[in-house]
FIPA-334180 format. One record per residue (C-alpha): residue in one letter; z, y, x. Coordinates in steps of 0.1 Angstrom, whole numbers. Last residue first. Layout:
# FIPA-334180
 resn    pz    py    px
    a     Z     Y     X
...
//
This chain:
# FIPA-334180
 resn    pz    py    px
    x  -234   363   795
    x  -252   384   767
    x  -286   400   774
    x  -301   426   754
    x  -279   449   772
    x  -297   441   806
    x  -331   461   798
    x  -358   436   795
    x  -380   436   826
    x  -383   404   828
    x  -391   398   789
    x  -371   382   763
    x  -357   406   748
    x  -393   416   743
    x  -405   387   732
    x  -371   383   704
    x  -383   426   690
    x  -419   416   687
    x  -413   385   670
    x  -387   403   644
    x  -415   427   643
    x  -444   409   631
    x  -467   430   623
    x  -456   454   649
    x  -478   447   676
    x  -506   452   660
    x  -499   488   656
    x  -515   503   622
    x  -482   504   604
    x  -462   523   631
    x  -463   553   610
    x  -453   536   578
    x  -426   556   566
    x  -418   586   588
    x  -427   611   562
    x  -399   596   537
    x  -412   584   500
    x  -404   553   510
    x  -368   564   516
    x  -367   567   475
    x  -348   602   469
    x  -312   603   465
    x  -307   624   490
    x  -336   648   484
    x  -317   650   441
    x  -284   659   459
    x  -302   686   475
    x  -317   698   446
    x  -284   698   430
    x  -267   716   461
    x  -299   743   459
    x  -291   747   421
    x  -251   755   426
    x  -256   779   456
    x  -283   799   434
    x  -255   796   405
    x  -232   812   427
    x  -249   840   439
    x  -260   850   403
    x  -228   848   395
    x  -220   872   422
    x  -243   896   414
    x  -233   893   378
    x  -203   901   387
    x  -211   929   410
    x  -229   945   381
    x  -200   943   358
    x  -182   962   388
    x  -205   989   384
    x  -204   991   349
    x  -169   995   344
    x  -145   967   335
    x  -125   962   302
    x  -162   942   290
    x  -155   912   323
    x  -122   906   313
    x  -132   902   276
    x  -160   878   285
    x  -134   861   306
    x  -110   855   277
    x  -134   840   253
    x  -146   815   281
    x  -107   801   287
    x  -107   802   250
    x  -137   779   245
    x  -166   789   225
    x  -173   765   195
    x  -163   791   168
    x  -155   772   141
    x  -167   784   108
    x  -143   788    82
    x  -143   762    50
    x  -154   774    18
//
């Protein structure tokens, strides 16, 4: 019969024994501190996951979309380049 293979790695073998030759109250801070860290490991995921998030699905999407003006914004944008009053950095010389 062959042995069963333990799939646990060494490295993982070795820090469950560190963790036993302590006392209880510094097993407690470990798992305080694990604790700690897998909190800072879930809130980076789930901030990854807002960045990669559609920007359509952003609050400011379509808040100009009821403004006439707009419709055409490439048109909007050349008038008012265009226009008098037009601040000078539209301008090239």
């Amino acid at each position: 019969m062959v042995g069963i293979i333990n799939p646990m790695k060494k490295s993982t073998k070795q820090t469950i024994e560190q963790l036993e030759s302590l006392p209880e109250t510094l097993r407690s801070e470990v798992r305080d501190f694990i604790a700690l860290l897998r909190s800072k490991y879930l809130s980076l995921k789930i901030t990854e996951k807002q960045k990669a998030g559609s920007l359509s699905e952003e609050a400011f999407v379509g808040i100009w979309k009821d403004h006439k003006e707009f419709r055409d914004s490439v048109f909007w944008v050349r008038e008012n380049r265009r226009s008098p009053g037009a601040a000078s950095e539209w301008f090239r010389s």
